[in-house]
ZAMARGU-4260 file (C-alpha; in steps of 0.2 Angstrom, whole numbers, plus 5000, padded with zeros to 4 digits):
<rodrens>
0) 4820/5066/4871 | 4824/5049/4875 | 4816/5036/4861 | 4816/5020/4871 | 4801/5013/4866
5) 4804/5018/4847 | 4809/5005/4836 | 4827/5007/4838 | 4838/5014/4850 | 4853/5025/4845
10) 4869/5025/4856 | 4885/5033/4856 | 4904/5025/4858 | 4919/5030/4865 | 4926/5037/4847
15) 4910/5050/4847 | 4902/5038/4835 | 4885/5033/4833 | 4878/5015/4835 | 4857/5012/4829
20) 4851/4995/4837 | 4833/4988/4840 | 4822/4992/4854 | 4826/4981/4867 | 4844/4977/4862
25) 4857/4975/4876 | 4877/4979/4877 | 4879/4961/4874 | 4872/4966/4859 | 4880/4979/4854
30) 4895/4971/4857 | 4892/4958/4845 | 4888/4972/4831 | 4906/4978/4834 | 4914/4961/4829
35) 4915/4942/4837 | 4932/4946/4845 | 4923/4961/4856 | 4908/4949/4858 | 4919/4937/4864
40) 4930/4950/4876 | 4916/4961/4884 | 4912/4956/4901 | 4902/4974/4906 | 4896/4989/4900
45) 4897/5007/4906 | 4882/5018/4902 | 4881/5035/4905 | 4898/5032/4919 | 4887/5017/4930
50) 4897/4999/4925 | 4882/4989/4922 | 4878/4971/4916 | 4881/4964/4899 | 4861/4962/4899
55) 4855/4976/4904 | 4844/4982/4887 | 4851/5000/4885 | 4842/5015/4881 | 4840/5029/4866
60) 4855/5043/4867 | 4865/5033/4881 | 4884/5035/4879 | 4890/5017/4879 | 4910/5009/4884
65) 4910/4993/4883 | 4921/4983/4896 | 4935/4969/4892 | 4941/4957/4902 | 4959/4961/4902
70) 4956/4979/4907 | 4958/4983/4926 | 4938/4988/4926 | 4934/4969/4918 | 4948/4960/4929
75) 4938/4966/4944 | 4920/4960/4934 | 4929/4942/4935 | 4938/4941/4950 | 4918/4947/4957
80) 4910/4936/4948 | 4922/4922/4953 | 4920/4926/4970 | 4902/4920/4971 | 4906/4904/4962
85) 4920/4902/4977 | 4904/4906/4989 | 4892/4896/4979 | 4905/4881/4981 | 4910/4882/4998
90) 4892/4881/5002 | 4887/4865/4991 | 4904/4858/5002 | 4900/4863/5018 | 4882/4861/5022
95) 4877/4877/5036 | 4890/4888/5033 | 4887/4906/5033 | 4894/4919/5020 | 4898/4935/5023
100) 4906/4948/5008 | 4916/4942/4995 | 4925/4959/4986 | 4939/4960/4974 | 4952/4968/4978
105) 4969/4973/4967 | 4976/4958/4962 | 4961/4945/4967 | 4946/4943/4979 | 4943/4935/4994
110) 4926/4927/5004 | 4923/4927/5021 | 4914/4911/5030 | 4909/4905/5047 | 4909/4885/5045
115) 4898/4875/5054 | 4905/4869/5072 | 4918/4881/5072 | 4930/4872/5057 | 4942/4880/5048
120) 4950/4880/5032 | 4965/4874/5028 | 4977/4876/5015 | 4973/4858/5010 | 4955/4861/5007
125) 4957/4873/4990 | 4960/4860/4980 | 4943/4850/4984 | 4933/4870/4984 | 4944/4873/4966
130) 4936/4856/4960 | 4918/4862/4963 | 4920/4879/4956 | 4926/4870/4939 | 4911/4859/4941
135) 4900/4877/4944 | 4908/4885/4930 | 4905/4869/4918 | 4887/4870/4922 | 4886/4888/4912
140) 4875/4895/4926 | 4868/4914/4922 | 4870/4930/4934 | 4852/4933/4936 | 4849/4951/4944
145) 4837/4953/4954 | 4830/4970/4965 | 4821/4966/4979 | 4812/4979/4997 | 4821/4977/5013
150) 4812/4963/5020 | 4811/4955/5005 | 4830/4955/5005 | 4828/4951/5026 | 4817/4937/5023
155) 4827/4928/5009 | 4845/4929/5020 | 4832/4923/5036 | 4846/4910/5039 | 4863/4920/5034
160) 4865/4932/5051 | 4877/4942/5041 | 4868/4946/5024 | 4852/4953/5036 | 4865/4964/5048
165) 4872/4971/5029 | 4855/4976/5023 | 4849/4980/5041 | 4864/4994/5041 | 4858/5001/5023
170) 4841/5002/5030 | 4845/5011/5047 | 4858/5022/5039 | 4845/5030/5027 | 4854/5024/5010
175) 4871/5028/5016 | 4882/5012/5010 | 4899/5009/5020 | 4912/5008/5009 | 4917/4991/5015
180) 4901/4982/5008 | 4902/4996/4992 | 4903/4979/4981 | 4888/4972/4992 | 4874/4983/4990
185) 4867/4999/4984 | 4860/5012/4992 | 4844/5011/4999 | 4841/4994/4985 | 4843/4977/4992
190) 4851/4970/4975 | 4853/4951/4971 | 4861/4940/4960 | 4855/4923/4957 | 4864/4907/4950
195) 4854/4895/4952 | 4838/4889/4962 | 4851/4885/4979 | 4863/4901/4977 | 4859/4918/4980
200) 4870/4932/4985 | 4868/4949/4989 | 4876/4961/4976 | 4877/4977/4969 | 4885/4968/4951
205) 4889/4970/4938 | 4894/4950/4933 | 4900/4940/4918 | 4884/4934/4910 | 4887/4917/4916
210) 4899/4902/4925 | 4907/4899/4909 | 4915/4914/4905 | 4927/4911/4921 | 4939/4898/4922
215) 4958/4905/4924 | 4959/4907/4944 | 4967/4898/4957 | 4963/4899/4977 | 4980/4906/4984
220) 4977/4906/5004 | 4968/4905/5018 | 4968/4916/5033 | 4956/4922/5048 | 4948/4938/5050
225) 4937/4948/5062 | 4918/4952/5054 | 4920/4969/5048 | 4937/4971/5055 | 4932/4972/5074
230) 4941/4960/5083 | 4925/4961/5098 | 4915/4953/5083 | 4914/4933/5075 | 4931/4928/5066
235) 4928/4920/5049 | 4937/4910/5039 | 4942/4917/5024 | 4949/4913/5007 | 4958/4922/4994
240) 4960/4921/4977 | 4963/4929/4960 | 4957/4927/4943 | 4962/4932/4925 | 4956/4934/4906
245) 4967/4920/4899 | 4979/4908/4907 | 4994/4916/4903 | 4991/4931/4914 | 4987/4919/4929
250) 5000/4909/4927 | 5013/4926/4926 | 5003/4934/4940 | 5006/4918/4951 | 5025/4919/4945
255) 5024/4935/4951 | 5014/4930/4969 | 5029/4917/4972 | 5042/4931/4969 | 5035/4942/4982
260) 5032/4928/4994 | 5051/4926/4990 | 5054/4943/4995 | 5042/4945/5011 | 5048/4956/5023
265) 5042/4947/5037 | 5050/4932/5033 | 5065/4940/5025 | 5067/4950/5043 | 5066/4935/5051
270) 5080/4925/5040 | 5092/4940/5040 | 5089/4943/5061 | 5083/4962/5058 | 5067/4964/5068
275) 5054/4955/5077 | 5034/4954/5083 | 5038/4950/5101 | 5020/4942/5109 | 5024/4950/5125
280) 5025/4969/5118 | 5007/4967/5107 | 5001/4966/5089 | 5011/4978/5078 | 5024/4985/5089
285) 5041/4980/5083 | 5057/4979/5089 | 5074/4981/5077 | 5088/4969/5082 | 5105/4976/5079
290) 5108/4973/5061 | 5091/4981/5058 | 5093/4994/5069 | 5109/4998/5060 | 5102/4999/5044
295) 5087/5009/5050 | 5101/5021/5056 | 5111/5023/5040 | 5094/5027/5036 | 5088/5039/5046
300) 5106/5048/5044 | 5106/5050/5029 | 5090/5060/5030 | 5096/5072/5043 | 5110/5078/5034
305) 5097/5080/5019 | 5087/5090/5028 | 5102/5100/5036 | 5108/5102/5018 | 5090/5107/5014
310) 5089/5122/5029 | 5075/5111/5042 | 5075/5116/5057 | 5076/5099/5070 | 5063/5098/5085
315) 5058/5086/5096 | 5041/5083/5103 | 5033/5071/5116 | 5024/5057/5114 | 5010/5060/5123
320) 4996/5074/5128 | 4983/5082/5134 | 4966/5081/5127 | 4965/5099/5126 | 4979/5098/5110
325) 4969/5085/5098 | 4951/5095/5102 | 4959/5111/5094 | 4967/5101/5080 | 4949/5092/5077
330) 4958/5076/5076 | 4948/5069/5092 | 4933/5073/5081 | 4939/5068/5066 | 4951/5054/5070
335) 4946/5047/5085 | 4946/5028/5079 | 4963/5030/5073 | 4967/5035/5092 | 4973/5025/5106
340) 4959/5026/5122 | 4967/5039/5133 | 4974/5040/5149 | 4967/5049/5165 | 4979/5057/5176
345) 4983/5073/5185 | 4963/5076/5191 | 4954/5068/5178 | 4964/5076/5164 | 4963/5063/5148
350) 4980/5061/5139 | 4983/5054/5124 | 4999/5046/5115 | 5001/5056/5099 | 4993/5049/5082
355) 5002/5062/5074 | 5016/5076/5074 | 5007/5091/5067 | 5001/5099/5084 | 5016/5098/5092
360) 5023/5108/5080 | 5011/5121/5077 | 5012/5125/5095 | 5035/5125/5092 | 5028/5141/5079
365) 5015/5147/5091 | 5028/5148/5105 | 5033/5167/5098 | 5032/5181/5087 | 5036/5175/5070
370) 5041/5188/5056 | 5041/5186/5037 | 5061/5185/5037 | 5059/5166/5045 | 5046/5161/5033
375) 5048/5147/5026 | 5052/5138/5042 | 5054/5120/5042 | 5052/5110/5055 | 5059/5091/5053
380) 5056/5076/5067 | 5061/5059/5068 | 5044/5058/5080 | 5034/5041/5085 | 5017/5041/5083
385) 5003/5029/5089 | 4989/5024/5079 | 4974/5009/5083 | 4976/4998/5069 | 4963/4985/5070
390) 4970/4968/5072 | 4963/4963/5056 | 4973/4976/5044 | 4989/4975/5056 | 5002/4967/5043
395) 5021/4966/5047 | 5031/4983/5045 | 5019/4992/5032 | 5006/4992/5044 | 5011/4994/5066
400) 5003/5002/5079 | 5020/5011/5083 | 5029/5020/5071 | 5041/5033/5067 | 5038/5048/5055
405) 5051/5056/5047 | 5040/5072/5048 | 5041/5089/5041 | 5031/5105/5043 | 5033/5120/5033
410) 5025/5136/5038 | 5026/5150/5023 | 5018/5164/5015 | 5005/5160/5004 | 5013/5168/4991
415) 5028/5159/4992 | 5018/5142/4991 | 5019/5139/4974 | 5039/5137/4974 | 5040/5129/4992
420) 5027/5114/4983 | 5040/5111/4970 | 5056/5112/4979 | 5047/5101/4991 | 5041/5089/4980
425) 5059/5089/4968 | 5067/5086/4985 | 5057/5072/4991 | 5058/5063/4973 | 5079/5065/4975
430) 5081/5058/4992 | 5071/5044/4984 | 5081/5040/4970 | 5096/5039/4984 | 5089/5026/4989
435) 5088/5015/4973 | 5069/5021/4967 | 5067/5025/4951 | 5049/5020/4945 | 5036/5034/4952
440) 5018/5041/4950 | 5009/5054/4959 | 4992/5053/4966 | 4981/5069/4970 | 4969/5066/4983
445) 4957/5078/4984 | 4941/5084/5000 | 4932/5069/5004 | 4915/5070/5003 | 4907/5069/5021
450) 4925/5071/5032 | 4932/5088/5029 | 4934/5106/5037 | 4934/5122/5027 | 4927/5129/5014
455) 4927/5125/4996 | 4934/5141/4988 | 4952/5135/5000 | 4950/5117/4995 | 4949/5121/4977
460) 4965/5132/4980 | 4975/5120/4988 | 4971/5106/4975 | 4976/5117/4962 | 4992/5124/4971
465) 4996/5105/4973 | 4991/5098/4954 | 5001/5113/4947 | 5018/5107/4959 | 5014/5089/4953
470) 5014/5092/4932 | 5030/5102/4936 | 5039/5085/4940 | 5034/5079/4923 | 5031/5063/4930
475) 5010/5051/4927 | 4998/5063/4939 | 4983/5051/4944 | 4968/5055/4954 | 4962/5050/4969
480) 4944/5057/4972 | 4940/5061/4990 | 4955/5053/4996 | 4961/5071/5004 | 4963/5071/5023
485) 4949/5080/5034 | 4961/5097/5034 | 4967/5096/5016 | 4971/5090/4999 | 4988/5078/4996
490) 4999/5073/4984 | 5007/5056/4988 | 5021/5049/4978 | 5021/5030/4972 | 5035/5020/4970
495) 5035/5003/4959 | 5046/4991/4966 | 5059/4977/4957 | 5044/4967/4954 | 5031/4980/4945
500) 5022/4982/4963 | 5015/5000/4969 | 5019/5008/4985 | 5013/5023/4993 | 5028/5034/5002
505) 5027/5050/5002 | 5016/5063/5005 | 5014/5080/5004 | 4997/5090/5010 | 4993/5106/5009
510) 4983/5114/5023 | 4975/5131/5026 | 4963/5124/5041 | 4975/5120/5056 | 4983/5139/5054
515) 4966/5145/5056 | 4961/5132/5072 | 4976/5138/5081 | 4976/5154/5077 | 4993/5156/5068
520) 5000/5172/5061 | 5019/5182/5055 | 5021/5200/5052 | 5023/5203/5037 | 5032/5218/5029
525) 5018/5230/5030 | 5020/5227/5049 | 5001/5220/5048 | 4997/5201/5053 | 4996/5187/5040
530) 4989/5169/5041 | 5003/5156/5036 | 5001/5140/5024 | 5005/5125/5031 | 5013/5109/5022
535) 5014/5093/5030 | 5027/5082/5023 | 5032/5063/5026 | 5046/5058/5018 | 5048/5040/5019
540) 5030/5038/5026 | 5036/5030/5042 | 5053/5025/5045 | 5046/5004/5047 | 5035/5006/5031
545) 5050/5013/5021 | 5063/4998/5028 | 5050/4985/5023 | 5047/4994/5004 | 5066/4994/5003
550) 5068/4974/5010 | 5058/4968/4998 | 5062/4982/4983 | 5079/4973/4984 | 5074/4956/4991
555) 5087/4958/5007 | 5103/4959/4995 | 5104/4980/5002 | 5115/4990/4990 | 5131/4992/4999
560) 5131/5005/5009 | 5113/4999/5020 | 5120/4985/5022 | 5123/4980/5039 | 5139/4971/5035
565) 5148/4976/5020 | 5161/4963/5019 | 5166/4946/5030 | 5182/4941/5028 | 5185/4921/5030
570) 5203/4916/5035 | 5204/4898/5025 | 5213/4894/5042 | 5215/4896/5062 | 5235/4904/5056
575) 5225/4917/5043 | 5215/4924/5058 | 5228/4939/5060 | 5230/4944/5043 | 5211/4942/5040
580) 5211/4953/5057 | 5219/4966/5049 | 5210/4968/5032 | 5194/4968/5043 | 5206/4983/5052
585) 5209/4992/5035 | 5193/4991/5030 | 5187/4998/5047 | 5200/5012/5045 | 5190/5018/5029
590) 5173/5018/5037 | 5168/5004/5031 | 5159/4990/5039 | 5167/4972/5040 | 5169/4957/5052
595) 5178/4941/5053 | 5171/4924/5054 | 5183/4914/5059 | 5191/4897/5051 | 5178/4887/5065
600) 5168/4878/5050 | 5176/4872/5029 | 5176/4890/5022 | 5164/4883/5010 | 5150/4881/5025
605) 5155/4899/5028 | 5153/4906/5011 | 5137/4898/5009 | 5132/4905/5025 | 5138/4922/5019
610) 5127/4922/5001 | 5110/4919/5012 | 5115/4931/5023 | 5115/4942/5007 | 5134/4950/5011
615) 5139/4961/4996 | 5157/4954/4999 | 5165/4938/5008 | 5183/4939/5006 | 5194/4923/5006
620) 5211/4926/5013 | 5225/4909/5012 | 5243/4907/5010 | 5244/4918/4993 | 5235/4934/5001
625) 5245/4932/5016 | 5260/4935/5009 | 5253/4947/4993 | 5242/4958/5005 | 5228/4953/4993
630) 5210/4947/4997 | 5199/4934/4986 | 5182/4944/4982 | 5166/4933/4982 | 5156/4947/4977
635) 5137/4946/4977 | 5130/4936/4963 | 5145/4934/4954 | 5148/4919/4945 | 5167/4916/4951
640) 5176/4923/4963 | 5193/4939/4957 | 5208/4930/4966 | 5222/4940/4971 | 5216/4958/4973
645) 5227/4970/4982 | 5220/4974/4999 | 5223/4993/4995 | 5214/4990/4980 | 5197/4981/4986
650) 5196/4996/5001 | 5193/5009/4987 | 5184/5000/4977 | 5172/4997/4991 | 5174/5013/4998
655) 5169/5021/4980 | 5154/5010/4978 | 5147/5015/4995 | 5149/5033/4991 | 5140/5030/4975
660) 5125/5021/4985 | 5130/5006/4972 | 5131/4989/4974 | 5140/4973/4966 | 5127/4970/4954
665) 5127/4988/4948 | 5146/4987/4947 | 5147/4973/4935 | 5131/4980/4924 | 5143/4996/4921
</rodrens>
């Protein structure tokens, strides 16, 4: 039994050890009995798996971790806990503004206000909001928790609309916490924390135990955003941040934010003329201009002759339906906020443009009699899909309204599941790599808690068909509790980019439910009637999520053979034209990708024009190459340019390199 009020409390570490302390003591104490550089480092505690405060006086028998801050766990800690600081300041600055939530989020935090009159933040306010967080953290201010009843909560945010409408919502919903405001409160428990006799937030915790042990953040931006996403409802100003243990991690991780502002998709798609946002089309539709839509088909090639190589079946499916389709699916009832508002037509019949591609393919199956000899049949579709984004979470390519899958269904026995998952899965991980990804993970995500259909003997089969095909790729399998979709469990591969940041691309889930709903079955070879097993498979994600991971993966400089142009050649002068015509010509002739930009402008305008245009090769061609048939290579990155190549020479050069899905900076690493 628990000894709590005994005159020492006994605790158990990590290590299975055993800590005695006396009644009373906290983590922060038993932290300092482990050693001053522990004491100095621990920022939280977890007690029996709940991350509590440093304070909180810990019991007889608990199981105790104690929290750093340069872990992941105590990175989030700070980057709360500087949050209300941000909040507390703002506040002291801008007398009757409003806060709303202030999470952390991977890499930083941010803080949503409405200002007073209907201001806004600019980017040359952080500086002045910076000054008065220093000030805050200089005044060593405790995080003082504090649990209080709904209308004591109510009554305490009486002038802060959107503090009241948070613990209004935890009240009506009966405990139930929306995992938005997860860092905001509780369920059922209106928690607060309190700074100082002017600040008070409301906050699940846990916090540093005071100001001072902040102090390495910077404010990175500012930007607008719709109260809880909807875009019917008050837009708020808000702020990002980040914050870090020492000031050597800020200071790399804000090397590392300048990098991938350097490498931006948005902007980079802009600078290289490859696709654009038009106004007149709406938020997150985009359209590829020719270069981009050239790469997006090199792309999308090379993934039909993969799947051809791999024995898919092509279909082609429409881009809109009837109701009738998405109500057998259950993906009007469990998707229906991810679906654009339907269209009436033909007699009051509702039709809807396609969130996904799995009915339409179920019904390609259901269309005849299948037989055991077909199985495993893989259907493949380049297929468009439409999904209501709120404005809010609409961001560039990685996150439209309109997008292309590349889209594959398998239907097989359920015997023969095990080996289709990890030919799947080795086969996805290989086109990859094609394509200049080396770094991966996988996540299982597995049934989530209150959105699921089907029982939990299938569930627990399908998570363990797919954590078995995941250890068999040998690579970090991580889990993603209750991250499954509604039908089924998925394993979905990360990628890190250049620059050490994580993507999500593909996925593979596992489904035993849409068989049932529509009724699916083959003859098998006892001539009686079996249920399939069906396994969705995106390869890239979407085709626009996959071009942006890959823009900014190789910051627009495309290995050689996506991109766009492959070499310019740039007569010195008007009389070079023809014999740059012509190496243009032989390059053509070996299918290779090359223009001419003619002597108009000092070939050294032209070059410079060509390097931020990212060319892998600008070829100078004078007097000498006229009369040698040789070309001068300015290949990417190089530091000097090769003079006098043979022309014959340079077209199988690039032609190797292209067929190698190399590059020029590969080359010279060799």
């Amino acid at each position: 039994m628990p000894r709590d009020d005994a005159g020492a409390v006994s605790v158990r570490l990590p290590d299975g050890s055993r800590r005695t302390l006396p009644a009373g003591a906290t983590a922060a104490d038993l932290a300092t009995s482990l050693g001053p550089e522990l004491a100095r480092d621990a920022v939280a505690a977890e007690v029996d798996g709940e991350l509590v405060d440093l304070g909180r006086p810990l019991v007889d028998g608990a199981q105790v971790r104690l929290v750093v801050a340069g872990s992941e766990e105590g990175r989030e800690v700070l980057r709360h806990s500087t949050a209300h600081v941000l909040a507390q300041a703002v506040l002291r600055l801008y007398p009757g503004a409003r806060y709303a939530i202030g999470p952390p989020i991977e890499d930083g935090f941010y803080y949503d206000f409405e200002l007073p009159g209907g201001r806004h933040f600019s980017d040359d306010d952080l500086p002045r909001i910076e000054a008065e967080m220093r000030s805050i953290i200089g005044e060593a201010q405790p995080f003082v928790r504090e649990e209080r009843s709904i209308d004591e909560g109510l009554a305490l945010f009486a002038d802060q609309p959107f503090k009241r409408e948070i613990i209004e919502q935890v009240a009506e919903a009966a405990g139930r916490v929306d995992p938005e405001l997860a860092h905001e409160v509780a369920a059922g428990t209106v928690t607060t924390y309190r700074n100082s006799e002017t600040f008070v937030d409301l906050c699940r915790g846990p916090h540093v135990p005071s100001t001072d042990r902040l102090g390495h953040f910077a404010l990175t931006r500012v930007a607008g955003a719709y109260w809880r996403g909807d875009e019917r409802r008050p837009q708020l100003q808000r702020i990002y941040g980040t914050a870090f243990e020492s000031a050597e991690a800020l200071a790399e991780h804000l090397r590392r934010l300048e990098e991938a502002e350097r490498r931006d998709h948005r902007r980079l798609g802009a600078e290289l003329d490859l696709f654009s946002f038009p106004e007149e089309i709406g938020s997150g539709l985009a359209v590829f201009h020719p270069k981009g839509g050239l790469v997006r088909r090199i792309m999308e090639d090379y993934a039909r002759q993969r799947h051809v190589d791999a024995g898919y079946a092509f279909v082609n499916t429409p881009h809109v339906t009837k109701s009738d389709l998405f109500e057998t699916s259950g993906h009007l009832e469990w998707f229906a906020e991810g679906i654009f508002p339907p269209m009436e037509l033909d007699g009051q019949h509702r039709y809807y443009l396609k969130p996904m591609n799995c009915p339409f393919h179920i019904l390609i199956y259901a269309s005849r009699q299948r037989s055991y000899r077909e199985l495993p049949l893989r259907l493949f579709e380049f297929g468009t899909v439409y999904r209501y984004e709120k404005s809010g979470v609409v961001h560039g390519l990685t996150r439209v309204r309109g997008m292309t899958q590349d889209d594959a269904h398998i239907f097989c026995a359920r015997a023969d599941l095990a080996d289709e998952l990890r030919s799947l899965l080795a086969f996805v991980l290989d086109v990859l790599r094609d394509f200049g990804l080396e770094d991966f993970h996988l996540e299982l995500s597995t049934r989530p808690p209150d959105k699921a259909v089907g029982s939990h003997e299938e569930w627990e089969e399908a998570t363990e068909a797919l954590r078995a095909a995941g250890e068999a790729m040998g690579l970090e399998l991580v889990l993603d509790e209750g991250g499954g979709a509604f039908y089924g469990p998925k394993i979905s591969v990360q990628a890190r980019d250049a620059i050490g940041r994580s993507w999500q691309l593909s996925t593979v889930q596992l489904d035993f439910q849409l068989p049932q709903r529509f009724d699916l079955a083959y003859v098998g070879p006892d001539n009686a009637r079996h249920r399939p097993v069906m396994i969705h498979r995106a390869l890239f994600g979407s085709v626009e999520r996959f071009f942006a991971v890959l823009l900014e993966h190789y910051a627009g400089a495309f290995p050689t053979w996506l991109a766009p142009v492959q070499a310019r050649v740039l007569p010195v002068r008007d009389d070079h034209g023809p014999y740059a015509a012509e190496v243009a010509s032989a390059l053509a002739a070996a299918g290779l990708r090359a223009e001419v930009d003619p002597a108009s402008e000092p070939v050294g305008a032209r070059i410079r024009r060509g390097r931020l245009e990212r060319l892998p090769y600008l070829l100078v061609v004078g007097d000498d190459d006229v009369a040698g048939k040789t070309v001068g290579v300015n290949a990417r990155g190089a530091a000097a340019p090769e003079r006098d190549v043979p022309l014959a020479t340079f077209v199988e050069r690039l032609a190797e390199e292209v067929a190698a899905k190399s590059s020029p900076e590969a080359v010279r690493r060799r």
